[in-house]
C-alpha positions in Angstrom: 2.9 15.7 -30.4 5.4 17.2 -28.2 7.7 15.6 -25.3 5.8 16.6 -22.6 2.5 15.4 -24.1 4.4 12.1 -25.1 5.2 11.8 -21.7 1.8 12.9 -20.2 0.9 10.0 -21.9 2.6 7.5 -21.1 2.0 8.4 -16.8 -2.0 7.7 -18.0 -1.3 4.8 -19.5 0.8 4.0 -16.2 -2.0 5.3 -14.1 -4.6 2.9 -16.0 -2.3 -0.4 -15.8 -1.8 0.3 -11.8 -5.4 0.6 -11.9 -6.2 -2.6 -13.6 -3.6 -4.3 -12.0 -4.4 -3.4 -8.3 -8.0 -3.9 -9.2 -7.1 -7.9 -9.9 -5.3 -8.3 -7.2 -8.2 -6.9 -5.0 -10.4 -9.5 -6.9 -8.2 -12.2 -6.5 -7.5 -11.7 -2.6 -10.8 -11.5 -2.3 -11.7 -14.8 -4.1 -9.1 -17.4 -2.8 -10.7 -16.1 0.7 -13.9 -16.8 0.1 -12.8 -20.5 -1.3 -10.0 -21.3 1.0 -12.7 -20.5 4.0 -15.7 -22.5 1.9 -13.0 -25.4 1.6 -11.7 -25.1 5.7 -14.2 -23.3 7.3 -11.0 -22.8 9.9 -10.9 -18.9 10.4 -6.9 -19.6 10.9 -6.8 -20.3 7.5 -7.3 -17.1 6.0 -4.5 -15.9 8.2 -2.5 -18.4 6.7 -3.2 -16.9 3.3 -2.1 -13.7 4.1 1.1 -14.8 5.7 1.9 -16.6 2.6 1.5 -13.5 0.3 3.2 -11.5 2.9 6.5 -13.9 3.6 7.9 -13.7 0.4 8.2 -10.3 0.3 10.5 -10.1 4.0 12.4 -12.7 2.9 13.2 -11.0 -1.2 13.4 -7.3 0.5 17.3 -6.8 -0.1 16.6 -8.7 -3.6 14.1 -7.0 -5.3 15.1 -3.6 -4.7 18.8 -4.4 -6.5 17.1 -6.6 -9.3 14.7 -2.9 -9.7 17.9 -1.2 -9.7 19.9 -3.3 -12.1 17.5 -4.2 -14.8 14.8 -2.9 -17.1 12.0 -1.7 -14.0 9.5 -1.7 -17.2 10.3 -5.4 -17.9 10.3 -6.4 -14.7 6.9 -5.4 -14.2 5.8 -6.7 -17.4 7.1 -9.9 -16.4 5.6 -10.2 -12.9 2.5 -8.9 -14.4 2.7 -12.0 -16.9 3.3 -14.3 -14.2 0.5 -13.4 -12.1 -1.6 -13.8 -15.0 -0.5 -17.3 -15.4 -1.2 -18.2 -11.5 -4.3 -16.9 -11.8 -5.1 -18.6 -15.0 -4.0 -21.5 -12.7 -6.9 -21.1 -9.9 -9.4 -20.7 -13.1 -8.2 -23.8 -14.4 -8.0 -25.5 -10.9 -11.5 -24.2 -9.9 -13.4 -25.5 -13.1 -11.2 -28.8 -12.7 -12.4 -29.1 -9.3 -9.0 -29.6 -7.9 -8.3 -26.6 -6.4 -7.3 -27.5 -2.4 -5.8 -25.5 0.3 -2.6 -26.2 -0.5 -3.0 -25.0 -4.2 -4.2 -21.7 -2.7 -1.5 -21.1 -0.2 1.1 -21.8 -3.2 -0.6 -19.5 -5.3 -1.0 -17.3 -3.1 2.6 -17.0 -1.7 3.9 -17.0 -5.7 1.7 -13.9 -6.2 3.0 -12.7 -3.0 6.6 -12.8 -4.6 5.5 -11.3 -7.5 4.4 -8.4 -6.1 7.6 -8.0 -3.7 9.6 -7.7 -7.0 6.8 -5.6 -9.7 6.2 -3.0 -6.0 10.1 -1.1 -6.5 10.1 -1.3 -10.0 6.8 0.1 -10.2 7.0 2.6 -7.6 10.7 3.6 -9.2 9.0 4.1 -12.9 7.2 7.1 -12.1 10.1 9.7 -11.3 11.1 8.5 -15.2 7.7 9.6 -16.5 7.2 13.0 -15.1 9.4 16.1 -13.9 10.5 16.7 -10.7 8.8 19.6 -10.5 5.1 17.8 -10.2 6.1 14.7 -8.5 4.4 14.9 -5.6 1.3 15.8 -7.6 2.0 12.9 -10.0 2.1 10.9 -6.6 -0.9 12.0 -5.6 -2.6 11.4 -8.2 -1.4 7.8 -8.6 -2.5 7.7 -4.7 -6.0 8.5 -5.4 -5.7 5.7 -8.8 -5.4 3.1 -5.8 -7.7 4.1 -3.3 -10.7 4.1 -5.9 -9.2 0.4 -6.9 -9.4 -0.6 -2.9 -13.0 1.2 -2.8 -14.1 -0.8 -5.9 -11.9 -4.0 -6.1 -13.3 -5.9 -3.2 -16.5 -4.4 -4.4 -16.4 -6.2 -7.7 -15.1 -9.2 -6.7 -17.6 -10.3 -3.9 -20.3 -9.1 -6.4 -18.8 -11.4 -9.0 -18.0 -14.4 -6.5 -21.8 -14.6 -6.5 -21.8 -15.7 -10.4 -19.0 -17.9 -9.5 -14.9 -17.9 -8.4 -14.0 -18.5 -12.2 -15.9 -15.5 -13.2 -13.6 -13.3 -10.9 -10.6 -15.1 -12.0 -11.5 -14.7 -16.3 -11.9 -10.6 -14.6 -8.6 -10.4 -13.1 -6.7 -12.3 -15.6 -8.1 -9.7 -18.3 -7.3 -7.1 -15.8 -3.7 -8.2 -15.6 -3.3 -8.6 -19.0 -4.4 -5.0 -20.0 -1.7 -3.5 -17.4 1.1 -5.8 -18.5 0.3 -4.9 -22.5 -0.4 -1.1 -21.4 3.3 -1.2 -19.2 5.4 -2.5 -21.9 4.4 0.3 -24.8 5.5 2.7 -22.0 9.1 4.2 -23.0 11.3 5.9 -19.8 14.2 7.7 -19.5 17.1 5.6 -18.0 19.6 7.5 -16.5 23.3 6.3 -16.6 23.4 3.7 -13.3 26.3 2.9 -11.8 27.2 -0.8 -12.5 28.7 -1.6 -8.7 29.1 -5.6 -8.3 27.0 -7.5 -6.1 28.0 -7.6 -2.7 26.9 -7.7 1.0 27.5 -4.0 0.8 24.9 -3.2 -1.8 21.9 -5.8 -1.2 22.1 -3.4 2.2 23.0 0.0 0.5 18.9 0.6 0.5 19.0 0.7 4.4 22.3 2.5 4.9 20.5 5.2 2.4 17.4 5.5 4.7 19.7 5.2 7.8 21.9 8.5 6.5 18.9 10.8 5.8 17.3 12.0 8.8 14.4 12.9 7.0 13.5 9.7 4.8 13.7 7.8 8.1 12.0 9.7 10.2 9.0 10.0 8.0 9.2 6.1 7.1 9.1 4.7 10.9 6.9 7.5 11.7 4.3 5.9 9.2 5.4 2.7 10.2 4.6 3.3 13.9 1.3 5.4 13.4 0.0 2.4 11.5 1.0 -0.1 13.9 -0.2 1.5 16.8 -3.2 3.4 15.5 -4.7 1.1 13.2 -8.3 -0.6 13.7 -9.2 -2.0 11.2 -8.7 -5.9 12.4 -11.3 -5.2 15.0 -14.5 -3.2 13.0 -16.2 -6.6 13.0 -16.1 -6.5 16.7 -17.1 -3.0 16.8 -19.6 -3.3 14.3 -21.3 -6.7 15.8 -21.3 -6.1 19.4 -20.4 -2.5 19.6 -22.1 -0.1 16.9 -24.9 -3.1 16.6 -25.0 -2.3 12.3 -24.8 -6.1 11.2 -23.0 -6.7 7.5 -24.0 -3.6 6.1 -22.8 -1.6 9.1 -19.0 -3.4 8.4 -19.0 -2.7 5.0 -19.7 1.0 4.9 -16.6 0.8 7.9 -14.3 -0.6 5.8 -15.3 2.2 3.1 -15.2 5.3 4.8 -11.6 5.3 5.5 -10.4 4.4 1.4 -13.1 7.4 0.7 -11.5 9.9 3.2 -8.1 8.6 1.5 -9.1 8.8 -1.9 -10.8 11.9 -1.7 -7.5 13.9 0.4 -5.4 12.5 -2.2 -7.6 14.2 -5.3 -7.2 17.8 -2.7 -3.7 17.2 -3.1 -3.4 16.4 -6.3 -5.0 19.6 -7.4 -3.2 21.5 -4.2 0.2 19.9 -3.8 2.4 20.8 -0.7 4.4 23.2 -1.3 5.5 24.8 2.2 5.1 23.8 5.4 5.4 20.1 4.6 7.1 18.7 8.1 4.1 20.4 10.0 1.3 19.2 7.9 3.0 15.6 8.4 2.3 15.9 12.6 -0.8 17.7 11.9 -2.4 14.7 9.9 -0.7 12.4 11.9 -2.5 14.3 15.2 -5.8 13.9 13.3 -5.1 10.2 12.8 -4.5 9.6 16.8 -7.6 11.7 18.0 -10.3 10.4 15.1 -9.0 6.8 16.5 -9.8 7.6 19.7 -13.0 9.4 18.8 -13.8 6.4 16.7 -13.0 4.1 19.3 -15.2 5.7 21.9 -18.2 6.1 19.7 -21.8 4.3 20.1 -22.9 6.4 17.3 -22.6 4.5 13.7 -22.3 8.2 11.8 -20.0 9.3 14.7 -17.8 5.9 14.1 -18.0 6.5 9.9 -17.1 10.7 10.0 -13.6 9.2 12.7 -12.8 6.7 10.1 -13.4 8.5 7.1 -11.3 11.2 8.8 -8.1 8.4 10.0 -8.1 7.8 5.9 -8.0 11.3 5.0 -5.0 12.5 7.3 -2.7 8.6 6.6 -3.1 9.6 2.6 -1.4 13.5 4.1 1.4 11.2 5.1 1.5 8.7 2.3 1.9 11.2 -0.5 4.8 13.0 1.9 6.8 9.6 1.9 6.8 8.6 -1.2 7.7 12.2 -2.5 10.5 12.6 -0.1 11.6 8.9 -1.4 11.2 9.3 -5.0 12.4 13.1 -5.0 15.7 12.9 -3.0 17.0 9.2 -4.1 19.2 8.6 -7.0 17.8 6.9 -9.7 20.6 4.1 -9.5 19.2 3.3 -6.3 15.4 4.0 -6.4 14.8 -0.1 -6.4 16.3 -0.8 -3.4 15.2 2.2 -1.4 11.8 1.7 -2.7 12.2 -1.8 -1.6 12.9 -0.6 2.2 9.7 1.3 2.2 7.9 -1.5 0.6 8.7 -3.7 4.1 8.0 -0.8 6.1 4.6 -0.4 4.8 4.1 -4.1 4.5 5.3 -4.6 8.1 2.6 -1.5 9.4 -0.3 -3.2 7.9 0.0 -7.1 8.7 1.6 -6.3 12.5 -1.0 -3.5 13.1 -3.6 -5.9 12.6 -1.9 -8.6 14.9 -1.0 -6.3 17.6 -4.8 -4.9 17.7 -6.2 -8.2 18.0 -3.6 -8.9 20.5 -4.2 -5.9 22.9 -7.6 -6.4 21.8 -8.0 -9.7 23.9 -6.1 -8.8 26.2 -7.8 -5.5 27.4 -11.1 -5.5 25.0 -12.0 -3.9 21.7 -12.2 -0.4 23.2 -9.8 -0.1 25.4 -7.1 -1.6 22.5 -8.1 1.2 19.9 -8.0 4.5 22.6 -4.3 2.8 24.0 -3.8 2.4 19.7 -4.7 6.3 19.2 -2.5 7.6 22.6 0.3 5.9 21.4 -0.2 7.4 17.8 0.3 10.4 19.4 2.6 10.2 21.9 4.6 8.7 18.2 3.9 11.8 17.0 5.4 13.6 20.2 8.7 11.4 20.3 9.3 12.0 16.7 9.4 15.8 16.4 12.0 15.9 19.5 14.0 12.9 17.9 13.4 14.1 14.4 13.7 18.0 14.3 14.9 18.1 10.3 11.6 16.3 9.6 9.7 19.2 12.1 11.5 21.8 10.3 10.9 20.3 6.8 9.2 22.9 4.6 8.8 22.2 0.8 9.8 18.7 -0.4 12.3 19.5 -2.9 14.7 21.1 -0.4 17.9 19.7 0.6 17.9 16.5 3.5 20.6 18.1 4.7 19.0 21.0 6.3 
């Protein structure tokens, strides 16, 4: 077997443990959900839950990305991997013991929270080490499209497998995590010689004053980061489902679908088509789509109108997705992969969980519609400010080019 069939290898075995992995941790959120609001019935709860997973990782931001950068990123994965198995072995054991409480839940869930704030960088940082830089982005894409089809079928699977039971989805997602950790560790990379630079104040913030130098990385990281915040609606489809659209339960969850199958299926167009020119402009093009199928969506009594503008919102946020993370991965050193990967880890984080907040916000403020159109204007009056504040990233053409330009 040749190198580069050795190494084709080992990104599909990387591909299948992301899989498996992100697949559990779909199960898992879905469970301790379901029991923390069957043990509360306190809708504030749930919030609670997610504010514990997503704490940890603001608070281990500068930490993670220099532990990614310092040590083995294929241990470190293994290891959180581990540790998440344990936890979740935990709310098995807890569930059939019948002492699992609220505050079991939110420690658990907070400890997996951590976990994933230290196994995202090193993940994210592996796959540069697996494949040339020549297909990158198409390795990207691909690895894209690997976690969309987990977010289409993880929730899926475990709410089917809640009704046998919590401990059934728990046995699933232990095995899940299990496979990926043993699939991860037979994985062999190519480490480049890192520079060994003490610890200091200077380094936990070196990941930010690498963003903060390149125009390009920056602009297309807050530009995500704003689009999200502003455009997203996904915090208010029950409203828009229930009292809008009238489509009940089934009406939701074919809402919450349509966007992860617009994603998933532009992410399998650019896998087989990668960007090669033209890159800057396709980024404001999707992210013009994004704003005006909000809009549309948010103006809609139509339930196949409101499906085609989400499906649509998923399918141009995957254009910019892939265009991140290849910028990122393509023009960082590898020495400091884990800490950049780390910035871009909170600036995704950051888009999803205060999106949702600000929507419900203007939301009840101003009212369902009114919050998503105001979400989809300022999406593109974003877009707008960007290009004029941003004109490397509006000039950007292919994405192995120079920053510099």
């Amino acid at each position: 077997m040749n190198r580069f069939a050795i190494k084709r290898s080992y990104f599909t075995n990387y591909c299948i443990a992301q899989f498996f992995s992100s697949i559990a941790f779909q199960m898992v959120s879905v469970a301790i959900g379901w029991q923390m609001y069957n043990l509360t019935h306190d809708a504030f709860s749930l919030g609670l839950v997610g504010l514990a997973e997503f704490v940890p990782m603001v608070l281990l931001t500068l930490i993670v990305g220099q532990v990614a950068d310092r040590f083995d990123r294929r241990k470190i994965v293994v290891t959180c991997q581990i540790v998440e198995c344990g936890f979740t072995a935990l709310l098995l054991i807890g569930n059939l013991g019948g002492w699992l409480g609220s505050s079991q839940i939110l420690l658990v869930a907070a400890i997996l929270g951590a976990c994933h704030a230290f196994e995202g960088p090193a993940s994210t940082a592996i796959v540069p080490q697996l494949v040339s830089k020549e297909i990158l982005p198409k390795a990207i894409a691909w690895n894209t499209s690997i976690w969309q089809t987990s977010s289409i079928l993880g929730p899926t699977l475990g709410g089917v497998l809640f009704a046998f039971g919590p401990s059934i989805v728990y046995i699933t997602a232990v095995a899940a995590l299990f496979v990926s950790a043993v699939l991860i560790f037979f994985i062999r990379v190519e480490r480049g010689v890192r520079k060994s630079e003490p610890v200091s104040v200077r380094t936990l913030f070196s990941g930010i004053e690498f963003v903060w130098r390149h125009p390009i990385i920056l602009g297309t990281i807050s530009l995500d980061l704003f689009a999200v915040l502003l455009g997203g609606a996904t915090a208010l489809l029950p409203i828009f489902a229930q009292d809008i659209l009238s489509a009940g339960p089934w009406g939701l969850g074919l809402m919450r679908t349509a966007p992860a199958i617009g994603a998933l299926l532009m992410s399998l167009v650019l896998a087989r088509f990668p960007l090669q020119k033209a890159a800057g402009p396709a980024l404001f093009c999707a992210l013009a789509v994004f704003g005006l199928a909000t809009i549309l969506f948010a103006v809609s009594t139509s339930l196949t109108v409101s499906l085609f503008a989400l499906f649509l919102t998923g399918a141009s946020d995957v254009v910019s997705v892939v265009i991140r993370h290849s910028l990122v991965q393509l023009h960082t050193p590898d020495e400091m992969r884990g800490r950049v990967n780390a910035v871009n880890s909170l600036f995704i984080g950051t888009s999803n969980q205060l999106g949702e907040f600000e929507s419900g916000t203007l939301a009840g403020l101003v009212g369902a519609v009114p919050a998503v159109i105001i979400g989809g204007i300022g999406t593109l009056a974003v877009a707008g400010l960007w290009m004029i504040l941003f004109p490397q990233l509006r000039r950007l053409r292919g994405l192995t080019g120079s920053l510099e330009e």
